[in-house]
C-alpha positions in Angstrom: -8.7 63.7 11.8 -5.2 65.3 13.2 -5.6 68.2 15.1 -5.6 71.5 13.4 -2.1 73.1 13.5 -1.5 75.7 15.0 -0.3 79.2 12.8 3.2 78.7 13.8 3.6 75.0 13.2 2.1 75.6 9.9 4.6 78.6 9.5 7.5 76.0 9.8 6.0 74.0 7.9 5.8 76.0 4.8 9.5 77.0 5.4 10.7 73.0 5.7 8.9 72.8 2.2 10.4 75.7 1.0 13.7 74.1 1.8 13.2 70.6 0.3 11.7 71.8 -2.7 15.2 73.8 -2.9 17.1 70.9 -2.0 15.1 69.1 -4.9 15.9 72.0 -7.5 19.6 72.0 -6.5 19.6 68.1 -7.1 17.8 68.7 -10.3 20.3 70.7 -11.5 23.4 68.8 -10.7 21.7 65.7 -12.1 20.8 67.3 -15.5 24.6 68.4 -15.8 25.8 64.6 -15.5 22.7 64.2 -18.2 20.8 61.6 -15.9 16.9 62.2 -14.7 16.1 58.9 -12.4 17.8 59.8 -9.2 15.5 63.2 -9.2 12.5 61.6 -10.6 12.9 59.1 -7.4 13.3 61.7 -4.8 10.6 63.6 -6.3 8.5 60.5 -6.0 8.8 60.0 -2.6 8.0 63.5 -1.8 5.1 63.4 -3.5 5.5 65.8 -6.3 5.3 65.6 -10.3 7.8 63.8 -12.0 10.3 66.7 -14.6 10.1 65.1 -17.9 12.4 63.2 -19.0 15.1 64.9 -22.0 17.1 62.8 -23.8 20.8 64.0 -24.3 21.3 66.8 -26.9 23.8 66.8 -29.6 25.9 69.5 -27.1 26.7 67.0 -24.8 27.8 64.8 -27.4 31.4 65.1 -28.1 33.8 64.9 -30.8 36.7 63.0 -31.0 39.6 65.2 -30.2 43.0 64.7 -31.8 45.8 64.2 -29.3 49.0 63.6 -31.8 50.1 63.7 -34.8 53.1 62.2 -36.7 53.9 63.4 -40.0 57.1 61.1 -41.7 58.6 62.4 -44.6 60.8 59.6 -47.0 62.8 60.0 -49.7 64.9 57.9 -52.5 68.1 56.8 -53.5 71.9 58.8 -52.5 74.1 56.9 -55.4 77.5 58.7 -55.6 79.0 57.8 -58.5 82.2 59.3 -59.1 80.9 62.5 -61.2 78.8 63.6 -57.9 82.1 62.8 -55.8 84.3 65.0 -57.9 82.1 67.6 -57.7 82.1 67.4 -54.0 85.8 67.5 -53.1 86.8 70.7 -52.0 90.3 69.6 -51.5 92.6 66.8 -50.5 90.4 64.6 -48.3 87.5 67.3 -47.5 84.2 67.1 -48.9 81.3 69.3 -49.3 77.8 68.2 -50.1 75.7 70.8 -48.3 74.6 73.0 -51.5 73.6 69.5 -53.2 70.9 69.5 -50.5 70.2 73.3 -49.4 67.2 73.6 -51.1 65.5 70.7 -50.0 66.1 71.6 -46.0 63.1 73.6 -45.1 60.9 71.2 -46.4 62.9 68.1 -44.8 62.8 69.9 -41.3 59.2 70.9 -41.6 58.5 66.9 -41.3 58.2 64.9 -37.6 60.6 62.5 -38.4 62.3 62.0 -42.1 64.0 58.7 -43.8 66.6 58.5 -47.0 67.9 55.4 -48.9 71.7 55.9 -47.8 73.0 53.5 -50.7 76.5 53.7 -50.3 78.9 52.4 -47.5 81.6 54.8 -45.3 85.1 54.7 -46.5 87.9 55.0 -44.4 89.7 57.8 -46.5 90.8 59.2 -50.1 92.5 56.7 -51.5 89.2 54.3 -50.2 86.4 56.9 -52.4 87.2 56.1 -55.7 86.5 52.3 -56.3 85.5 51.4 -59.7 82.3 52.8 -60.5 79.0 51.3 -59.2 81.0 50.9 -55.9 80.2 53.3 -53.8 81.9 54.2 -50.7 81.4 57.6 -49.4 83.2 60.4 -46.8 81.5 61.0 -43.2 81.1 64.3 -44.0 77.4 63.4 -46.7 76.3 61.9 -43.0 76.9 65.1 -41.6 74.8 66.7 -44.9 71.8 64.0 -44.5 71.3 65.1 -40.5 71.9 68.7 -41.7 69.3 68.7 -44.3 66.9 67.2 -41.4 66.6 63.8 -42.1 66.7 61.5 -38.8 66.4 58.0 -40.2 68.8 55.9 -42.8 67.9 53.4 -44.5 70.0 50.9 -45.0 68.8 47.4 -46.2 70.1 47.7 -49.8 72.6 46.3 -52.1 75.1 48.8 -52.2 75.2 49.1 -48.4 78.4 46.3 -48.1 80.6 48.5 -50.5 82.2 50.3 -47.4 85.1 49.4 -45.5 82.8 47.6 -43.4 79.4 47.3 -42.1 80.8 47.8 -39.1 82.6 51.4 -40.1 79.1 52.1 -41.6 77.5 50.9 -38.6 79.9 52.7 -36.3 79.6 56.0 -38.3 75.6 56.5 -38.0 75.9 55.4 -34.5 78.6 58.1 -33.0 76.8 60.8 -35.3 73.3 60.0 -33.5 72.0 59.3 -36.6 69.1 56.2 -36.3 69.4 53.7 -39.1 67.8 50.6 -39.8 68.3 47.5 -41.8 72.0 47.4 -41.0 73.4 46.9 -36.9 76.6 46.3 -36.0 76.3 43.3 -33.7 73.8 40.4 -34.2 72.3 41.5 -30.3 70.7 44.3 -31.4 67.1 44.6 -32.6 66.5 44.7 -36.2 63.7 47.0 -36.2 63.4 50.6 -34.8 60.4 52.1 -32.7 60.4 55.7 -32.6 57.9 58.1 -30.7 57.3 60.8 -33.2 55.3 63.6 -31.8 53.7 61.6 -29.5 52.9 58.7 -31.8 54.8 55.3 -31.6 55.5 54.0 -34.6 57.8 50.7 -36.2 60.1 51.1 -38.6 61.4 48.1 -40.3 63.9 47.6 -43.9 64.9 44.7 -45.7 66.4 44.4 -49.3 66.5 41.4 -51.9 69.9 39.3 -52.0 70.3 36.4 -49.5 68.3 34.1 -47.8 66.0 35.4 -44.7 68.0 35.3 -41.5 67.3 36.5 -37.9 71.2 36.5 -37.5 72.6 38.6 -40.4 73.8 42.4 -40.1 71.6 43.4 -43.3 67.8 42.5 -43.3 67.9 40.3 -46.5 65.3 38.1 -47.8 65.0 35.9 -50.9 62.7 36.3 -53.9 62.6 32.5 -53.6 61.6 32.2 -50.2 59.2 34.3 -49.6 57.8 32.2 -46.9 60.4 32.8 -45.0 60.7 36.4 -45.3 57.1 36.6 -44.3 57.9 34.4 -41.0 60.3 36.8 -40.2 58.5 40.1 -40.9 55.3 39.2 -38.9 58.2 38.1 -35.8 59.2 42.0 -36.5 55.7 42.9 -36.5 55.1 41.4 -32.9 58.0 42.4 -31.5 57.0 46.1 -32.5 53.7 45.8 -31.3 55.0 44.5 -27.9 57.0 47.5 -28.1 54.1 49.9 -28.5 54.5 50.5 -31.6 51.0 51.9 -32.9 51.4 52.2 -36.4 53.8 50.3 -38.7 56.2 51.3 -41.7 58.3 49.0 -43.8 61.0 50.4 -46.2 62.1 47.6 -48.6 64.5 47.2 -51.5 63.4 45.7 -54.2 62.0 45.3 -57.8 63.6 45.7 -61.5 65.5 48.4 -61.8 64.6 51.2 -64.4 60.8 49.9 -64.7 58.1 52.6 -63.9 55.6 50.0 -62.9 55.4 47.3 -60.4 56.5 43.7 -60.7 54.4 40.8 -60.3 56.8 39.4 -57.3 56.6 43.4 -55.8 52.6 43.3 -56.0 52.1 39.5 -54.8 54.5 40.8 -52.0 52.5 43.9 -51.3 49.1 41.9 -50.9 50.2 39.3 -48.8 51.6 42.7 -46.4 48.6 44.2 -46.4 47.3 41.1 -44.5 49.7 41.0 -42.4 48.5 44.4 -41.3 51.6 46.7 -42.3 50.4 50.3 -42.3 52.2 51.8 -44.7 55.1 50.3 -47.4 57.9 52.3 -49.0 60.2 50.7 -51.6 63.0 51.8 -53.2 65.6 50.4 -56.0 64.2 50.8 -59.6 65.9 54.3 -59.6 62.4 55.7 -61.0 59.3 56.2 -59.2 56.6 53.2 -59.3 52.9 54.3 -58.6 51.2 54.9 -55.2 48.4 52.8 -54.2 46.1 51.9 -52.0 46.0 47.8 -51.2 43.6 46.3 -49.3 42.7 42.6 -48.3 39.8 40.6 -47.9 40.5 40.7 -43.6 39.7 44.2 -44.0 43.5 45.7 -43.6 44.3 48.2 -45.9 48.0 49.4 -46.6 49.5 52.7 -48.6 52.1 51.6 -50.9 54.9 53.8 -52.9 56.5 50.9 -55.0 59.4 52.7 -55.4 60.6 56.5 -54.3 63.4 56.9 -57.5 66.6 58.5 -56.8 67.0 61.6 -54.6 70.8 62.4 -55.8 73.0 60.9 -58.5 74.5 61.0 -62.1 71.9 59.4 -64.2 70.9 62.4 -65.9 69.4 62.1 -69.2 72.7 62.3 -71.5 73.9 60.0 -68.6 71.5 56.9 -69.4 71.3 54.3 -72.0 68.4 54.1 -74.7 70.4 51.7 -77.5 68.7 51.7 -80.8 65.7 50.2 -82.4 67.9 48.3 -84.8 70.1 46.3 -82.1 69.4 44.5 -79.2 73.1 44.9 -78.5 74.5 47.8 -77.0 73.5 49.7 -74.0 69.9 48.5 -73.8 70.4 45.7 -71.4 67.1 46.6 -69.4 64.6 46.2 -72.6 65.9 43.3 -74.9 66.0 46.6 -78.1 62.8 47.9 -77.0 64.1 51.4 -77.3 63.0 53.3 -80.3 65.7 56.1 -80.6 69.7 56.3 -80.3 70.9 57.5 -77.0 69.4 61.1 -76.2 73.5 63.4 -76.0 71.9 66.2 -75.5 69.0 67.0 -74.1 68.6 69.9 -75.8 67.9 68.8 -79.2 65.6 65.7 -78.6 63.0 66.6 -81.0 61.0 62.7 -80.3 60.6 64.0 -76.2 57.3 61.9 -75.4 57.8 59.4 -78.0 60.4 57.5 -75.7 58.9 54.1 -74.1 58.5 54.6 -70.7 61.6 52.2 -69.5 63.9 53.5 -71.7 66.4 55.2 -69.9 67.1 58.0 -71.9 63.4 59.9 -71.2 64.5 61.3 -67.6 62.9 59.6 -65.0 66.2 58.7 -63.5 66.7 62.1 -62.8 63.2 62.4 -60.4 62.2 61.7 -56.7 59.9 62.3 -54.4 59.7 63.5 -50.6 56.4 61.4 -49.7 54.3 62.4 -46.9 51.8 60.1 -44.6 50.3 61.4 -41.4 48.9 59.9 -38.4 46.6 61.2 -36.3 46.2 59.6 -32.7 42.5 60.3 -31.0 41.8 60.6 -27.2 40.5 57.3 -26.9 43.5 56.0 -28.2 42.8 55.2 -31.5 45.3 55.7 -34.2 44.2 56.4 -38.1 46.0 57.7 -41.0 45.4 61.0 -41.7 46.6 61.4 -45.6 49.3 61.7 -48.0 51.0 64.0 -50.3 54.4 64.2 -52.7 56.9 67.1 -53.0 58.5 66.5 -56.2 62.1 66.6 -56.9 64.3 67.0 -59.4 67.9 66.2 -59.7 69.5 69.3 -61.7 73.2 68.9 -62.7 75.2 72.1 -64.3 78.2 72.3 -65.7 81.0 74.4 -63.7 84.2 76.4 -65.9 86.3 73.7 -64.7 84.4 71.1 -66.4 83.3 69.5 -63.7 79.6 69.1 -63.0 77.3 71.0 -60.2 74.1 69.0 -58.4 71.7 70.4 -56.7 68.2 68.2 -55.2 65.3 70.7 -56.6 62.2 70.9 -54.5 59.3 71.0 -57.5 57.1 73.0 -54.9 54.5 74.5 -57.4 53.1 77.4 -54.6 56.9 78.8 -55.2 55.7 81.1 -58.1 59.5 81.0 -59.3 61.3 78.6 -59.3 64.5 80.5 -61.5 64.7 82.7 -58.8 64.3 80.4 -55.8 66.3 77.4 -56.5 68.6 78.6 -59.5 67.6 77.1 -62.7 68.5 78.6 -65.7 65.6 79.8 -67.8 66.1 77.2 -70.6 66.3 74.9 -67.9 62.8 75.4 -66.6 61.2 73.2 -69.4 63.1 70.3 -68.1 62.1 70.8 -64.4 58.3 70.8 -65.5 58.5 67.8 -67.0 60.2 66.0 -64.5 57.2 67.1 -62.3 54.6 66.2 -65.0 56.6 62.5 -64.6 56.3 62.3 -61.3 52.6 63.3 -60.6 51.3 60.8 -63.8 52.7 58.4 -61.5 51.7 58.7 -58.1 48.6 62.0 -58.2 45.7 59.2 -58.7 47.1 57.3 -55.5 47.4 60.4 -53.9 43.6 61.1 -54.4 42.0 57.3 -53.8 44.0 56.9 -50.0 43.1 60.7 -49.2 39.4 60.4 -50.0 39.5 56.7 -48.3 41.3 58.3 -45.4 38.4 61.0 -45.1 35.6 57.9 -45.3 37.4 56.2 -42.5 37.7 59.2 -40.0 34.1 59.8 -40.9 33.1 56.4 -40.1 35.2 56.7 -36.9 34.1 59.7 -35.6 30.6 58.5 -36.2 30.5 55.5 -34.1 32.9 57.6 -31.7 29.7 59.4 -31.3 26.8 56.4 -31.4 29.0 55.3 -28.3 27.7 58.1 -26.1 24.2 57.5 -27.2 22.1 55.9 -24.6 20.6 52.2 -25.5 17.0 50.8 -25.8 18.1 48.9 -21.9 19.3 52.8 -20.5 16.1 54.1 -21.6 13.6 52.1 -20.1 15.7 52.8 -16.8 15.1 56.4 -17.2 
């Protein structure tokens, strides 16, 4: 037996105790905070105390995914300037004006991250160059300066209209010195053919194409060929890689395309689509028909899934209601080169006194949906790990509302259909008889693209669930980190 300590010895004892039982509790404490128990349990074990019990983690130190970005792009139809909408434009010999086409749609274009717009036209080089034969449309600098004005940041150019300029390379040369980015069309076969932009903090790829001639890495204008669709899909997964290697995080294609005047999608446009979707394209926008096409959500059998708006209609033009063709249920002659005689009633004069509203087929182009488009909305979110998900989509209606001046000549003006504006007479200008009309271009609209609208958002919500729940299993300890503790 050791010899008895003396009172002193057994003093320091107690007080070198003291201290590593402090020691212990201050290791304790710091080793909770980092949510592990073994280091404390082993120290404890070798000073011969109890062991604390061991906690697992609570749901407070389990952490939520926190968004880091997010990139909302706003997109919008087809610019045709046919010679009405140029009249009413010229302010005198030379000078053009097309700001109060556009006014009312500028707060909502500028409260996007980045915005796109089918510029189908080419850049004249003066008066005299404006006013080609109709269908032809070459256009002053000045609707450039409008476009940027209005808040839009990307044209889209990869249509077939966009060789009626001068030149593609006056068109080229135009966007460039204005700043303005543009896709589909470049000046000089060196240049990329595809755009990655970092919008707010998100990179994304931006790539347009229209119908017309053959696929080819070397043309000025992104074309591809209905017949050759191999080829065009070659190409567009090269533009998918070469984005990729870029950083781009998400990807966009704009393409021109379809039958024009049809409200629904054409076999070639959904085969198209599909194969896309595998491809792994986030999101496609089309434009062309010169009427909206539904929204939907496409998904393959790899597990991509990819938002499509089949076609965005026109954002500004002439082909209002009295302007359009509907031919006669008695003739397949005429004006009703789209539908073969399909039409059921004589052209609609006056929209005024159409008393068979709602009887007209749906392709007939006397029933007004040349007259609507669309500013459509898709959001990404990007995560602090990195990830990058779609966060949703939505539609601002618009309608193109033409007036007639004292001097004959007509008025446009791009109506934002924004249905929290309680008045829309007041706010945008519409004469009260006028109001029916703007309704039903909304009602158009929404019977097209509202159930898209609702399938990607709730599928959108599922997959942030989903992600933010295995964000979560991830900080859950496994079977081999329990044992250990």
């Amino acid at each position: 037996m050791p010899p008895r300590r003396s009172k002193e010895q057994r003093k320091r004892a107690r007080r070198i105790r003291k201290l590593i039982l402090a020691l212990v509790a201050l290791i304790l404490t710091a080793a909770l905070v980092v949510g592990g128990v073994s280091l404390v349990s082993k120290l404890v074990d070798k000073l011969g105390g109890d062991k604390p019990p061991v906690e697992e983690p609570t749901t407070d130190l389990i952490k939520e995914p926190q968004v880091v970005a997010t990139a909302t792009v706003g997109s919008s139809g087809d610019i045709l300037i046919h010679r009405p909408v140029l009249r009413s434009a010229k302010v005198s010999e030379g000078v053009y004006e097309f700001d109060s086409m556009f006014k009312h749609m500028t707060p909502y274009v500028k409260a996007m991250d980045y915005a796109a717009i089918n510029l189908e036209f080419g850049i004249g080089r003066g008066e005299s160059d404006y006013y080609q034969p109709e269908m032809l449309f070459r256009v002053p600098a000045s609707l450039i300066d409008t476009v940027m004005n209005t808040g839009y940041s990307l044209g889209l150019c990869a249509n077939n209209h966009v060789s009626n300029g001068s030149s593609l390379a006056l068109t080229a040369k135009t966007y460039a010195e204005r700043n303005l980015d543009f896709i589909g069309l470049r000046s000089l076969t060196t240049q990329k053919r595809y755009l990655v932009k970092d919008v707010n903090g998100i990179k994304i790829g931006f790539v347009n194409y229209t119908y017309g001639a053959k696929t080819s890495n070397t043309s000025l204008v992104n074309y591809f060929s209905a017949n050759e669709l191999d080829a065009f899909y070659a190409d567009m997964q090269q533009q998918m890689t070469d984005m990729k290697a870029e950083g781009a995080e998400a990807t966009v294609l704009y393409i021109h395309w379809g039958n024009e005047y049809e409200t629904k999608a054409g076999t070639t446009q959904t085969k198209m689509a599909q194969k896309l979707c595998e491809m792994g394209v986030d999101v496609i926008v089309g434009g062309h028909p010169h009427k909206i096409q539904p929204l939907e959500l496409i998904k393959a059998e790899n597990g991509n899934q990819t938002v499509c708006l089949y076609s965005m209609g026109n954002f500004l033009s002439n082909q209002t209601i009295e302007a359009m063709y509907g031919g006669t249920s008695a003739t397949t002659g005429g004006n009703d080169w789209q539908l073969g005689g399909k039409c059921q009633y004589r052209d609609v004069k006056s929209r005024y006194n159409d008393p068979n509203y709602g009887n007209h087929h749906y392709d007939c182009n006397d029933n007004g949906h040349t007259e609507d488009g669309l500013l459509f909305e898709f959001s990404f979110n990007k995560y602090d790990d990195g990830t990058v998900l779609m966060e949703g989509v939505n539609v601002l209606p618009t309608w193109c509302y033409v007036t007639k001046r004292e001097d004959g000549q007509n008025d446009y003006s791009v109506i934002p259909l924004d249905k929290s504006v309680a008045d829309w007479k007041s706010a945008f200008g519409i004469d009260e008889k006028d109001l029916i009309f703007a309704e039903r271009s909304y009602d158009r609209t929404m019977a097209l693209v509202g159930d898209g609208i609702t399938t990607i958002n709730g599928t959108c919500g599922l997959k942030i669930a989903d992600y933010v729940d295995a964000y979560k299993a991830a900080q859950q300890p496994t079977t081999e980190q329990g044992a250990e503790q």
